[in-house]
ZAFI-8278 format. One record per residue: x, y, z of N, C-alpha, C in turn. Coordinates in steps of 0.02 Angstrom, whole numbers, padded with zeros to 5 digits, always signed. Layout:
BEGIN
XYZXYZXYZ/...
//
This chain:
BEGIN
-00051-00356+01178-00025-00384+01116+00046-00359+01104/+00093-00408+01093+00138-00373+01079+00166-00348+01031/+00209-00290+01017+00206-00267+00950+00224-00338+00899/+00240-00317+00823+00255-00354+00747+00334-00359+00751/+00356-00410+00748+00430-00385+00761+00448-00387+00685/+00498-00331+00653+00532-00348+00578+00620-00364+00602/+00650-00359+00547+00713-00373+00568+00737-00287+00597/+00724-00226+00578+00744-00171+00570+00712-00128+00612/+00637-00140+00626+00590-00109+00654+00532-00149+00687/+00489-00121+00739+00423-00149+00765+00355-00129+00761/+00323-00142+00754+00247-00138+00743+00214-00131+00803/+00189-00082+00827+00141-00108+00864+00055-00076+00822/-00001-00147+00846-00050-00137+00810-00111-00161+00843/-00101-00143+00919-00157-00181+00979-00215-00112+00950/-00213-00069+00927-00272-00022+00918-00286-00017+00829/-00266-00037+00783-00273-00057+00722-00323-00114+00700/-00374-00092+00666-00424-00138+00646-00397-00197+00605/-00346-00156+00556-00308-00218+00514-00266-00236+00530/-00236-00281+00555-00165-00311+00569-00129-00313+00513/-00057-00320+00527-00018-00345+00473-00018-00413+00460/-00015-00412+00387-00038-00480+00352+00014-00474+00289/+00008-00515+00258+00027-00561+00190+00045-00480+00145/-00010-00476+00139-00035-00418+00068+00011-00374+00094/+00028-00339+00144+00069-00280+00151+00133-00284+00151/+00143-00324+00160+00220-00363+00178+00253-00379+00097/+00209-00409+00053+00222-00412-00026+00238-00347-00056/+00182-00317-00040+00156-00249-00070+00212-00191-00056/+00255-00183+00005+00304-00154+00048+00345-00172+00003/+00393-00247+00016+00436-00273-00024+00433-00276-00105/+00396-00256-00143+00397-00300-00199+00401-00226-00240/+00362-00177-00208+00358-00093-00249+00430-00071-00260/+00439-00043-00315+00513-00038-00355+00512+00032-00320/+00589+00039-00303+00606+00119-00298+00680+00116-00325/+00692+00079-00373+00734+00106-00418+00743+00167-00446/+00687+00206-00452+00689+00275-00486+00703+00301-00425/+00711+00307-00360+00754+00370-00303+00702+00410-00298/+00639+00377-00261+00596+00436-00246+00614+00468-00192/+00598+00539-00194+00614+00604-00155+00543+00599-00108/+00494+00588-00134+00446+00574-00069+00375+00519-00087/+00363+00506-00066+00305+00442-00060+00244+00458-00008/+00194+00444-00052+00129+00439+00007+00092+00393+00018/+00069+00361+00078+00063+00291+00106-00024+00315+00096/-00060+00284+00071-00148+00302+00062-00177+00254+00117/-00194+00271+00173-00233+00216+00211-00191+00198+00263/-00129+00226+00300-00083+00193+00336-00074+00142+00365/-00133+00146+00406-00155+00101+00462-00075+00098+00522/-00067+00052+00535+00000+00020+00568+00054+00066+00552/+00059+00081+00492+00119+00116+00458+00155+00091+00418/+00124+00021+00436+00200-00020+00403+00230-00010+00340/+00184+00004+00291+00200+00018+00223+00253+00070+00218/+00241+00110+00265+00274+00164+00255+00344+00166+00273/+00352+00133+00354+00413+00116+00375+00445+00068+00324/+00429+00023+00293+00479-00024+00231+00493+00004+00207/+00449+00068+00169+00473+00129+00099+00520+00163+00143/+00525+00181+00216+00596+00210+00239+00653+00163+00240/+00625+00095+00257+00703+00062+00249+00723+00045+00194/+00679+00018+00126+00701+00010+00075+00740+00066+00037/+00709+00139+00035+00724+00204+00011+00771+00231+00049/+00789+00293+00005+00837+00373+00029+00764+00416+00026/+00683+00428+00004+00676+00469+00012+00646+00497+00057/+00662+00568+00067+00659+00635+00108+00606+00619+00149/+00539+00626+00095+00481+00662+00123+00433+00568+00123/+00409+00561+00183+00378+00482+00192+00327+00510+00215/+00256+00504+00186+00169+00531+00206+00124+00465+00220/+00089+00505+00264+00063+00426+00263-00022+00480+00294/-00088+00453+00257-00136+00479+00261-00178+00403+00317/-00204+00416+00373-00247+00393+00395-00319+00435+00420/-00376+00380+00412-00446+00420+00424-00472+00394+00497/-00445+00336+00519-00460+00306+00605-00423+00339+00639/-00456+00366+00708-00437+00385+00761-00367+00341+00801/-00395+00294+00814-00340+00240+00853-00284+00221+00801/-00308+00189+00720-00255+00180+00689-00217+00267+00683/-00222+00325+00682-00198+00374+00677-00139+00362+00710/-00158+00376+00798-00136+00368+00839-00066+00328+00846/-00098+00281+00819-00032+00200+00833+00003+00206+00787/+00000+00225+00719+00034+00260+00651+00092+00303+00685/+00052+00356+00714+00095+00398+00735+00179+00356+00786/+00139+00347+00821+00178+00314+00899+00233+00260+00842/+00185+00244+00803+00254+00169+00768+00302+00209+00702/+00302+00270+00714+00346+00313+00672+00393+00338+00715/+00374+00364+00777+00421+00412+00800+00458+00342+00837/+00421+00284+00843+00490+00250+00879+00531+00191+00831/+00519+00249+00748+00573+00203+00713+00637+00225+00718/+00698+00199+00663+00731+00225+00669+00736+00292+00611/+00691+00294+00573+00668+00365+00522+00617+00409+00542/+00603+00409+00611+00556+00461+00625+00565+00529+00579/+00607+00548+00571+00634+00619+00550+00594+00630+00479/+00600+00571+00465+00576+00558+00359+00512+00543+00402/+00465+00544+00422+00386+00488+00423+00335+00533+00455/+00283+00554+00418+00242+00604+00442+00182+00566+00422/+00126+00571+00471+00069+00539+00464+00002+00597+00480/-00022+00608+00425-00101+00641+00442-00166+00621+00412/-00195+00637+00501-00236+00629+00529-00323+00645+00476/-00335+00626+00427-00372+00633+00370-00407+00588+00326/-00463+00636+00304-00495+00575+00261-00471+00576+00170/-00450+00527+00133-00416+00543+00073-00453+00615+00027/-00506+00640+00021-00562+00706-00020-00529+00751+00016/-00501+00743+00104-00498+00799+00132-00409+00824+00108/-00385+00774+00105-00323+00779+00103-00325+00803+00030/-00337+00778-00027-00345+00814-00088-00362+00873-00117/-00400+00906-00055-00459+00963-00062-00401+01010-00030/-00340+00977+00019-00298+01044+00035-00231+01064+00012/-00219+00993-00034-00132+01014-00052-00172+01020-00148/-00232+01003-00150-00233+01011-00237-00276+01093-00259/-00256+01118-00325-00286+01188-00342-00290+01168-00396/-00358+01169-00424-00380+01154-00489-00336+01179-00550/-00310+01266-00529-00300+01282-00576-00215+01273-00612/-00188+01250-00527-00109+01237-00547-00096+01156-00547/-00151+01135-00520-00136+01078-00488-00075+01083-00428/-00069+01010-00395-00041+00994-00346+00026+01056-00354/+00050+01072-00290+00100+01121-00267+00155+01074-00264/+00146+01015-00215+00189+00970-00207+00165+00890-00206/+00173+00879-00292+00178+00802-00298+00228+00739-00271/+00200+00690-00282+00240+00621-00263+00276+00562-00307/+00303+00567-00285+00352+00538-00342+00351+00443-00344/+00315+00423-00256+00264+00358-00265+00195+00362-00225/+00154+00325-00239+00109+00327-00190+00109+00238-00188/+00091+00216-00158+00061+00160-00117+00000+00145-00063/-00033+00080-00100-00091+00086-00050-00091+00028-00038/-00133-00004+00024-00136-00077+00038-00227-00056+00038/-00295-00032-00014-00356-00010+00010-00395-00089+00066/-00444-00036+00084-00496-00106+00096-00533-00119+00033/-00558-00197+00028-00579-00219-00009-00635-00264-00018/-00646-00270+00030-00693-00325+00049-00776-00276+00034/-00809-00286-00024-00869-00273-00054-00909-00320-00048/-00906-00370-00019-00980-00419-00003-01028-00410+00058/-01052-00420+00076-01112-00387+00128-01101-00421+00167/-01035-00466+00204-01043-00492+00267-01023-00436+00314/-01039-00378+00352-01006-00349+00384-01022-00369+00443/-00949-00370+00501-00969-00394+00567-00971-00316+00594/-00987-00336+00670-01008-00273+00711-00957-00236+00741/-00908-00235+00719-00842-00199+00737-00840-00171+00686/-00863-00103+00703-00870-00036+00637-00812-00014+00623/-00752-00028+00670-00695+00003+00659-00654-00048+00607/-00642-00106+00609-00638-00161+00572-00672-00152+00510/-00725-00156+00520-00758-00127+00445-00742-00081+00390/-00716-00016+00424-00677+00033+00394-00637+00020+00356/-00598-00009+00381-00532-00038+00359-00549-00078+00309/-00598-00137+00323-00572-00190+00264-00619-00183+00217/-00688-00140+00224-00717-00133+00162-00709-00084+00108/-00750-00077+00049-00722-00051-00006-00752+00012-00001/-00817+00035+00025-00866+00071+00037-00833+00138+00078/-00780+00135+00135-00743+00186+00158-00687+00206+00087/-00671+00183+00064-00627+00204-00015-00632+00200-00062/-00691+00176-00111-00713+00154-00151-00653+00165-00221/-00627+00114-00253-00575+00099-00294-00573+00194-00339/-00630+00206-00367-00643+00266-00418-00616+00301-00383/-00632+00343-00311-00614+00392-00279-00528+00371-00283/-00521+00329-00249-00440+00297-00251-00382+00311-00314/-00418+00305-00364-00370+00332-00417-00369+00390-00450/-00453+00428-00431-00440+00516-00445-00394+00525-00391/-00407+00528-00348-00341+00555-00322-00298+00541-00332/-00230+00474-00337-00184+00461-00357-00184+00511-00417/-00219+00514-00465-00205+00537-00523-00184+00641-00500/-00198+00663-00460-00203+00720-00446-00144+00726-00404/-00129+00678-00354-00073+00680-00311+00002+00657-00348/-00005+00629-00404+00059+00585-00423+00105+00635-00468/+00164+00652-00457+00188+00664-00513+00188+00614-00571/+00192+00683-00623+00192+00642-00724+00232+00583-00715/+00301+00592-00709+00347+00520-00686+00321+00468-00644/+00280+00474-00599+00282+00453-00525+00240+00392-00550/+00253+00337-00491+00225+00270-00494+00175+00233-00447/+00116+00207-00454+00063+00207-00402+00070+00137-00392/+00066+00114-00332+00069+00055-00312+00028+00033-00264/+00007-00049-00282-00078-00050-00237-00072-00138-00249/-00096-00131-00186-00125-00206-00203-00217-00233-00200/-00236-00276-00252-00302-00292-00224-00316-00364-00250/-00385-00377-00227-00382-00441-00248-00378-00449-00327/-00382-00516-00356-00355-00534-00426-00430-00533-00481/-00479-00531-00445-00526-00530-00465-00565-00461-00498/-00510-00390-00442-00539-00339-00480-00504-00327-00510/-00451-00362-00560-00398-00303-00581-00410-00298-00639/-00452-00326-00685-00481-00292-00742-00505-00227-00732/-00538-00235-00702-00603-00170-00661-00543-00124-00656/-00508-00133-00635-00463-00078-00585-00414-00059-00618/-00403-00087-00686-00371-00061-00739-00399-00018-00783/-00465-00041-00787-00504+00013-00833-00509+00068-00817/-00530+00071-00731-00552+00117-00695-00476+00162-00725/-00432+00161-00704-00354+00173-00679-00334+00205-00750/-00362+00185-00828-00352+00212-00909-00401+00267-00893/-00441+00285-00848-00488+00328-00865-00472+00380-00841/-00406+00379-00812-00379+00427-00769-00283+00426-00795/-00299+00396-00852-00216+00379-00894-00179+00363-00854/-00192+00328-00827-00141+00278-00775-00131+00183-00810/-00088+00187-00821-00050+00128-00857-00037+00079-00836/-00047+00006-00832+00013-00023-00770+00066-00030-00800/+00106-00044-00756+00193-00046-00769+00234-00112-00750/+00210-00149-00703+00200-00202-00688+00166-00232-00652/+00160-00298-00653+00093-00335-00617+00125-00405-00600/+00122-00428-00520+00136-00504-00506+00055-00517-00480/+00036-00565-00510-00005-00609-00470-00013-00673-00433/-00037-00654-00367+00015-00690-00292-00041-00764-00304/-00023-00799-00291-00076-00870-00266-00032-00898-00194/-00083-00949-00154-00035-00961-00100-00008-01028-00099/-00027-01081-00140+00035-01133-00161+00004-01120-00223/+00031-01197-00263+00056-01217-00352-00023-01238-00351/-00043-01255-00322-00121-01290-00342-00172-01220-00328/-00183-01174-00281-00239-01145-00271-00244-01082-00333/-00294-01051-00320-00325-00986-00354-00287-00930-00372/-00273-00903-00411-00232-00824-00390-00283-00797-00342/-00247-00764-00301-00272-00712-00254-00282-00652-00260/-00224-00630-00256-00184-00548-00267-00170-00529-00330/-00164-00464-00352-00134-00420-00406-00089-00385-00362/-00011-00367-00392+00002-00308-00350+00009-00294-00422/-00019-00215-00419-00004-00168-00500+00033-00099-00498/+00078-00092-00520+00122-00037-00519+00083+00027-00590/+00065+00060-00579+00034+00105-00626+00083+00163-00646/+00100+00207-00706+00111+00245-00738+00078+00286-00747/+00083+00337-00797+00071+00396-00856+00075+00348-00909/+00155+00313-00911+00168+00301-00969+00124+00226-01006/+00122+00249-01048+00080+00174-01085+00147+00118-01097/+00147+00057-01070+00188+00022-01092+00187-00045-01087/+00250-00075-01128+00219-00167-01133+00241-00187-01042/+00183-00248-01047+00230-00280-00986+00208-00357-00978/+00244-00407-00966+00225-00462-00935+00204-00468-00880/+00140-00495-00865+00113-00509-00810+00169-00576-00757/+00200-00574-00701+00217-00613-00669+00166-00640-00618/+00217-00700-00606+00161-00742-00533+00205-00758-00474/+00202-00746-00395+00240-00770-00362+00193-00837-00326/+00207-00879-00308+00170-00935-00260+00225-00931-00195/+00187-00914-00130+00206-00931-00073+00236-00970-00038/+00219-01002-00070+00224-01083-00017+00198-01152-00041/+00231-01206-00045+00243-01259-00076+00201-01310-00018/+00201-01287+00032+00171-01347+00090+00158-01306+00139/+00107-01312+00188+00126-01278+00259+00174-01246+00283/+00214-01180+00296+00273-01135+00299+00334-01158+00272/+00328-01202+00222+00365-01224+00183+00366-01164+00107/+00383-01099+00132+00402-01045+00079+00460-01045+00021/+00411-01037-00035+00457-01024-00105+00511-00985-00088/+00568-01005-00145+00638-00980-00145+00618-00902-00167/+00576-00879-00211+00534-00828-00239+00512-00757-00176/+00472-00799-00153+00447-00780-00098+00515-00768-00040/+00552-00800-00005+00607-00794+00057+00639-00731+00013/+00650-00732-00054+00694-00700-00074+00658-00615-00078/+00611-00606-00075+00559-00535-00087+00563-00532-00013/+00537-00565+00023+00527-00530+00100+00590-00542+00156/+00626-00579+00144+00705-00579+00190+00734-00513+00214/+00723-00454+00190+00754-00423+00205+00696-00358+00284/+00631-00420+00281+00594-00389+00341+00562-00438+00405/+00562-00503+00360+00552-00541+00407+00595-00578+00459/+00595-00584+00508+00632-00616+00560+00663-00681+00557/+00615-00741+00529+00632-00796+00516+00665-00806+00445/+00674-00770+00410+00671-00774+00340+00735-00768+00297/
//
């Protein structure tokens, strides 16, 4: 397989259960780093990709990226050191409780917070699972379950700091409540559909500390068969090849 080509960087993802898709590519592009984060942690790496955009979009320092698969570890790793930010991009080898259980102390809390986090979780909670356990990992909800997902954010994030995630459109009530129960706010929210006629799909939700107003936005994809919104070319141009 050959690697993902971006305009800046390459993918490779022949040992990755999840390929790169839609959701990461939004989710990469669309997360604000207007505030100059000093370091960011990628929840779930997989590929990396998330992480490599937060190096090309950003200046900051410190780029983390937590994976719990062996092979996606692996290929995380390998698609860091042959970016051009190896230096900024550290990936470990971990399950999210374990990783929490060693940089957090109840009594000081975190030593060294993040100033973003980002996640692309799995999501898929319906009982079709196929027989590729490694695949499974990845895309179901049951290896991350949303609750676990935001105690930690809430423990890892600095007070300032901004959490960014995408999931489907269906949980994001759920995943807002969940997310107040842990005083996490959203800050903004687009919800993706893939032309003018179909369903929303996606939430991407930017979460806070801070409580505040916000308008919900919508982007639509695509108008016809790769016939992509001005909306859309204009959010991902600066990773896609054709674009």
């Amino acid at each position: 397989m050959k690697p993902f080509q971006f305009k800046h960087f390459a993918v490779n993802q022949d040992r990755c259960a999840m390929k790169i898709g839609t959701d990461s590519v939004l989710l990469g592009a669309w997360t604000s780093v207007d505030a100059n984060p000093f370091s960011i942690l990628d929840i779930g790496g997989g590929t990396g990709v998330l992480s490599l955009m937060m190096a090309q979009r950003s200046n900051a320092e410190l780029i983390d990226a937590i994976e719990i698969d062996d092979a996606a570890y692996e290929q995380c790793v390998e698609n860091f050191e042959q970016s051009p930010w190896a230096d900024r991009l550290f990936c470990y080898h971990a399950a999210l409780d374990e990783f929490v259980e060693e940089f957090y102390d109840e009594e000081s809390g975190m030593e060294d917070t993040y100033d973003l986090i980002i996640s692309n979780p799995p999501f898929y909670t319906d009982d079709y699972k196929s027989e590729n356990e490694q695949r499974d990992l990845a895309r179901f909800a049951d290896a991350l379950p949303f609750r676990e997902l935001i105690e930690s954010v809430s423990k890892l994030l600095c007070k300032k700091g901004v959490f960014s995630v995408i999931i489907p459109f269906s949980e994001e009530k759920d995943f807002i409540v969940l997310a107040s129960k842990e005083h996490l706010y959203p800050k903004r929210i687009l919800r993706v559909k893939g032309t003018p006629d179909s369903e929303i799909k996606r939430s991407l939700i930017e979460f806070s500390f801070l409580e505040t107003e916000l308008e919900p936005q919508e982007l639509i994809i695509e108008t016809a068969r790769h016939q992509y919104t001005d909306a859309y070319i204009a959010l991902t141009k600066d990773f896609y090849l054709k674009m």
